[in-house]
N, C-alpha and C positions, 0 to 999 in steps of 0.2 A: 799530238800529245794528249790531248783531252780525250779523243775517241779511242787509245791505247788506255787510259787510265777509265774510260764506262766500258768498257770491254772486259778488265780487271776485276772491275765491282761486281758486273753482272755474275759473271767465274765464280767469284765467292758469294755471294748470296746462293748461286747455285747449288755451289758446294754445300750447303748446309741450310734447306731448304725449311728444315722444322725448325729450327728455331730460330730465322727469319721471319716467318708465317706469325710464329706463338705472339711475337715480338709485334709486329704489323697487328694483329687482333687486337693488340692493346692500345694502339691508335686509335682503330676503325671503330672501337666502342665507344670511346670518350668523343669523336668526331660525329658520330652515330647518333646520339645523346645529344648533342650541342645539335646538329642539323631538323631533330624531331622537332625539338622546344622550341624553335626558330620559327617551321614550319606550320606548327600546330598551335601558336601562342596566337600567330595574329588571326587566322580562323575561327580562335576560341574566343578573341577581345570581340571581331565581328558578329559573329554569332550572340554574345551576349548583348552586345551594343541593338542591332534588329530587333532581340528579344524585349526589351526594352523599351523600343521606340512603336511596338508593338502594343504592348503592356498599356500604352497611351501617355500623352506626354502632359495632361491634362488632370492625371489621378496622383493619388498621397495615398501612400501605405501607412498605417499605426498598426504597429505591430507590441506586445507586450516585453518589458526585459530592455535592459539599456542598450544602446547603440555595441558596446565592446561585446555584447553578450546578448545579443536577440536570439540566439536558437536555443540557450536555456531560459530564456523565457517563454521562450515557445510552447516548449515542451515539462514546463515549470507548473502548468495547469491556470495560470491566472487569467479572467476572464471582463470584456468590457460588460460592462451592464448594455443593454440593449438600448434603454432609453438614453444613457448616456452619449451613444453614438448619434443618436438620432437629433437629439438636441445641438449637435453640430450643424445641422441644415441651418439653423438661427443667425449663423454669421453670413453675412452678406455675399460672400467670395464662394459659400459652399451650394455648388446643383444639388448635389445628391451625396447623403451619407447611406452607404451599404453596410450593418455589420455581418461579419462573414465566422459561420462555424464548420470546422473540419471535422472527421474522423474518418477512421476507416472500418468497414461494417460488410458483412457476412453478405453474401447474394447469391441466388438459387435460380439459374436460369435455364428453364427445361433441363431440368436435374442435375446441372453439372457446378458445382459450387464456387466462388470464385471470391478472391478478398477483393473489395474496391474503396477506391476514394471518395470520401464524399463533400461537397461544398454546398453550405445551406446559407440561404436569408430570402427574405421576402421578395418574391417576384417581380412586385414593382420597382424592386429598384434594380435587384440581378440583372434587367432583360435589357432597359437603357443602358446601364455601365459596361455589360456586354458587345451591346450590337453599338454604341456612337464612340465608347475609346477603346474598345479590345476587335471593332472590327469582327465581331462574331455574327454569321449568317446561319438558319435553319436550315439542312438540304431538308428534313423532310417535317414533317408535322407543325408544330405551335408551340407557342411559351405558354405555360398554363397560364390562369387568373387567379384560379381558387386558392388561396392558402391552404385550405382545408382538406382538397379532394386528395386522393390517392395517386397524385401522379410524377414523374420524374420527366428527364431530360437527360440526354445519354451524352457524350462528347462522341467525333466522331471513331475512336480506337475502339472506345468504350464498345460500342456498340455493331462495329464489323472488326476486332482483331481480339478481343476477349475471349469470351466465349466462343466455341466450336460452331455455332450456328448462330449468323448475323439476330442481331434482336432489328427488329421493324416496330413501326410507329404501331400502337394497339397490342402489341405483346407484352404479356405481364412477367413483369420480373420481382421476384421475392427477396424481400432486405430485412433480414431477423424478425424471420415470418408472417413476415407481412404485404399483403402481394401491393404492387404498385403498376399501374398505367403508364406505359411510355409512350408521353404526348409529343415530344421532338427529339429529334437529332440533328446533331449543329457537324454543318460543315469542319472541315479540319481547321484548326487555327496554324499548326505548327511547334504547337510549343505542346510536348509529350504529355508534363502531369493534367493541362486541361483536355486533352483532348482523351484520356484514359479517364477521364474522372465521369460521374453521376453528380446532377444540379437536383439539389431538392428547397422545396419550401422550408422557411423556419420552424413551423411548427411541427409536423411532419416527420424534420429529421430528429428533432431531441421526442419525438412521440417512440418513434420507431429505433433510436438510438439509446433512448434512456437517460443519458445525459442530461445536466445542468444547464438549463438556457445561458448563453452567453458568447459576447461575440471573441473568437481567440485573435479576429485580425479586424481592420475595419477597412475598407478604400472609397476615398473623400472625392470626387468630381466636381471640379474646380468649374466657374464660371469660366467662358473665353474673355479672355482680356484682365484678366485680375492677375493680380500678380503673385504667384504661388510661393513666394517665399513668404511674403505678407501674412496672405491666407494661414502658412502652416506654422506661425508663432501665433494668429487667432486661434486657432485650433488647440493648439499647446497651454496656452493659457487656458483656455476655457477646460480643458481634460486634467488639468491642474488640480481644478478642484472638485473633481470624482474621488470616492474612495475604493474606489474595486481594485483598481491597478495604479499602485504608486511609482514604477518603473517602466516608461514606456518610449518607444522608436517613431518617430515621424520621419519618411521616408520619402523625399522629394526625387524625381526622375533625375537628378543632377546628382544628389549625395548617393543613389544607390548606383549610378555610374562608379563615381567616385569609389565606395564600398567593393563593388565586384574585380574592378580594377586595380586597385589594392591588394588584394584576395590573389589576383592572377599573377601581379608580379613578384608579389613575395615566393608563390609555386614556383615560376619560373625564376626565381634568384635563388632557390634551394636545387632546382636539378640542372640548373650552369655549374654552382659549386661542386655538384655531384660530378658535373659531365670533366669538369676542368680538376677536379681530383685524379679521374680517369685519365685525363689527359698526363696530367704529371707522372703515374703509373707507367703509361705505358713510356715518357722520356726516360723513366730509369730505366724499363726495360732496353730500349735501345740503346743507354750506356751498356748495362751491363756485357749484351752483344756483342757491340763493339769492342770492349775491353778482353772478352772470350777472342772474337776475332784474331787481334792485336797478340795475343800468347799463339794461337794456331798457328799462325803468320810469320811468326819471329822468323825463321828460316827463310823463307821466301822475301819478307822484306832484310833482310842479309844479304841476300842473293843480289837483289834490285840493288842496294846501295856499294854493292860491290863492283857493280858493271855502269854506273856511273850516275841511278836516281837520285835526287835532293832531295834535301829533307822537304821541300814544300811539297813537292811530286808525290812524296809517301804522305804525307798532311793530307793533299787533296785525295788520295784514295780512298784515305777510311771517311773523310767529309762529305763525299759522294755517295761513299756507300748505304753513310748515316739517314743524309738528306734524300735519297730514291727511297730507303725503308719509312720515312716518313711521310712525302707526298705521297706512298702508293696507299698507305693507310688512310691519309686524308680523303682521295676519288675514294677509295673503296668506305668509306664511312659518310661519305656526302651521298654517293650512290642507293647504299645501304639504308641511309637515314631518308630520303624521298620515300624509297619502296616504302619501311615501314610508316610513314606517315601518310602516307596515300591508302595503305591497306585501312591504318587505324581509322581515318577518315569512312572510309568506305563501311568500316566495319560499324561504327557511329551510325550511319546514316540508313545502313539497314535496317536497323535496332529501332530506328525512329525517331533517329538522334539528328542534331543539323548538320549541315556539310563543316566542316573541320579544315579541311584540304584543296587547293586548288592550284595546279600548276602557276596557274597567272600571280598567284599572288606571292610566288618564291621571290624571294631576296638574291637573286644569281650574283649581283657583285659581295654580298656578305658570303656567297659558298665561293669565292674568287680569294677575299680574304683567308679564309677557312685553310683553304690552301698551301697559300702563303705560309700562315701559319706552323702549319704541320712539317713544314720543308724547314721554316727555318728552327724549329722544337727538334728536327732529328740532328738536323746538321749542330746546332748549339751542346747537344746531348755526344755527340759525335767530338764535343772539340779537344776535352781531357785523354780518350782513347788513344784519338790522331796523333796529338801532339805529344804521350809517352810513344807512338810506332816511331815519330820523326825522330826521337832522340835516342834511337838502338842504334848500338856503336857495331858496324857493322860485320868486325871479327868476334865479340860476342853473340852476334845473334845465329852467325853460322853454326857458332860451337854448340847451339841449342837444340837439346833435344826434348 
């Protein structure tokens, strides 16, 4: 009985192959969607997480602009005073206070022009906070000494994927006309904006930048064994009573976990909603189907109740039919959704981006559920169709034309 009645199904989905298919597309996409974000979510928490434990577990970000609102603070123009940052070294718990100024600034290297990032403060403190909690190594040259002299420090993109011709330790590169000495290049770190970026001296860069001395970020290098939440309400209090910047973000490696992850799940709780809209889409669609079916059909299920099928026999046909349109959507969207999250990975990690994707770290019993899902979404979608074909009285449905 069962294999007479997927033999039925199979016949009519046959029969009407396009808008089966159009029907199944509207699965495979909402399934497609749910299996990316799956995929690529936890990739993405990993990768930040790394980035992070990278970053050093030992440093405090101060950043300008409140906690809900640090990137328009950022970009707000408000600046630390210099000595203000520095005078953080005073509390017991701080190695080293770095203030840190950005821009990005014009460069001329053997002719060919190019925008770049720049990250400036005094060398004494850049080169420790670098090389003992960001794990940064030289491959070739030196950290400068001089405040004063004319020279840079290239990352390593900066300086073999930039420009058309690697720049080398002694080759001068020109920063809003100003030529500059490239003393070192730092091994790759991993994390793209440093290793794309130019290190300059404090002075140096507001010489050659024109800008307003002043640090836009600061990062504090914590003594080992001190206890960094301690440390960062000293800190807090004592930049309290600065007046440069009245609004400002103290960034513990714990709260900016917290922060990025936050950040991620919200993304990923807007494109579930997205994926599971599409998902509802596509169960209307295969009402709809079914119900077209169910009118196509009348005669033939006439036929069948006339030669002696049950109503439940005619139920399970179109519930069969429902639920095969639905699990086949679901494989072809779990499928579908790998591929593209493998490519996006890939496509990521070309670019310079981190790995995103990794078979190992798929969730195979959540694409098990996934499944499920989809089988029982067509079959339930399937159940108002089924149960108007089970209720055709079977000398009307002959007389149907």
């Amino acid at each position: 009985m069962l294999k007479d009645l997927l033999l039925l199904t199979l016949k009519g989905i046959r029969y009407r192959p396009m808008r089966s298919w159009l029907t199944i597309i509207g699965i495979v996409i909402g399934i497609m969607l749910v299996v990316i974000i799956l995929a690529l979510s936890a990739g993405t928490t990993d990768a930040v997480n790394k980035r992070l434990q990278m970053f050093g577990s030992d440093l405090l970000i101060i950043l300008p602009g409140k906690e809900t609102s640090i990137v328009s603070g950022l970009f707000g123009g408000q600046k630390f005073s210099f000595n203000d940052i520095i005078d953080l070294e005073k509390i017991s718990g701080v190695k080293t206070a770095m203030p840190v100024d950005t821009g990005t600034l014009n460069a001329d290297f053997k002719g060919e022009k190019k925008a770049i990032f720049i990250h400036s403060s005094r060398w004494n403190r850049l080169r420790p906070i670098f090389e003992e909690s960001r794990g940064a190594k030289m491959a070739n040259g030196s950290w400068p000494t001089d405040e004063d002299a004319n020279e840079v420090v290239l990352g390593y993109l900066a300086a073999n994927s930039l420009f058309h011709d690697k720049v080398r330790v002694g080759d001068e590169v020109i920063v809003q006309s100003k030529r500059l000495r490239v003393a070192g290049i730092l091994e790759k770190m991993g994390e793209q904006n440093d290793d794309n970026s130019f290190y300059m001296s404090w002075s140096i860069f507001h010489l050659v930048s024109g800008t307003k001395p002043g640090a836009m970020t600061a990062i504090v290098k914590i003594r080992s064994r001190e206890n960094i939440d301690l440390v960062a309400r000293q800190i807090r209090f004592q930049l309290e009573q600065q007046k440069e910047v009245r609004d400002f973000t103290i960034l513990t490696p714990a709260a900016t976990t917290e922060i990025v992850g936050g950040v991620l799940k919200l993304v990923e709780l807007v494109l579930l909603i997205i994926a599971l809209v599409s998902l509802v889409v596509g169960a209307v669609g295969i009402m709809n189907t079914m119900y077209t079916s169910v009118l196509e059909r009348t005669r033939q299920i006439g036929v069948m109740k006339a030669i002696g099928a049950s109503d439940d026999a005619i139920m399970s046909l179109f519930l069969i039919e429902s639920g095969i349109i639905g699990i086949v959507g679901g494989v072809l969207g779990i499928t579908l959704g790998l591929l593209m999250s493998y490519l996006i990975g890939v496509l990521v990690e070309t670019f310079g981006g981190v790995i995103l994707f990794s078979f190992a770290s798929v969730d195979y019993s959540a694409l098990f559920v996934i499944i499920i899902i989809t089988f029982a979404t067509g079959v339930l979608s399937g159940i108002l169709p089924a149960r108007q074909a089970s209720r055709l009285e079977p000398a009307e449905a002959l007389r149907y034309e």
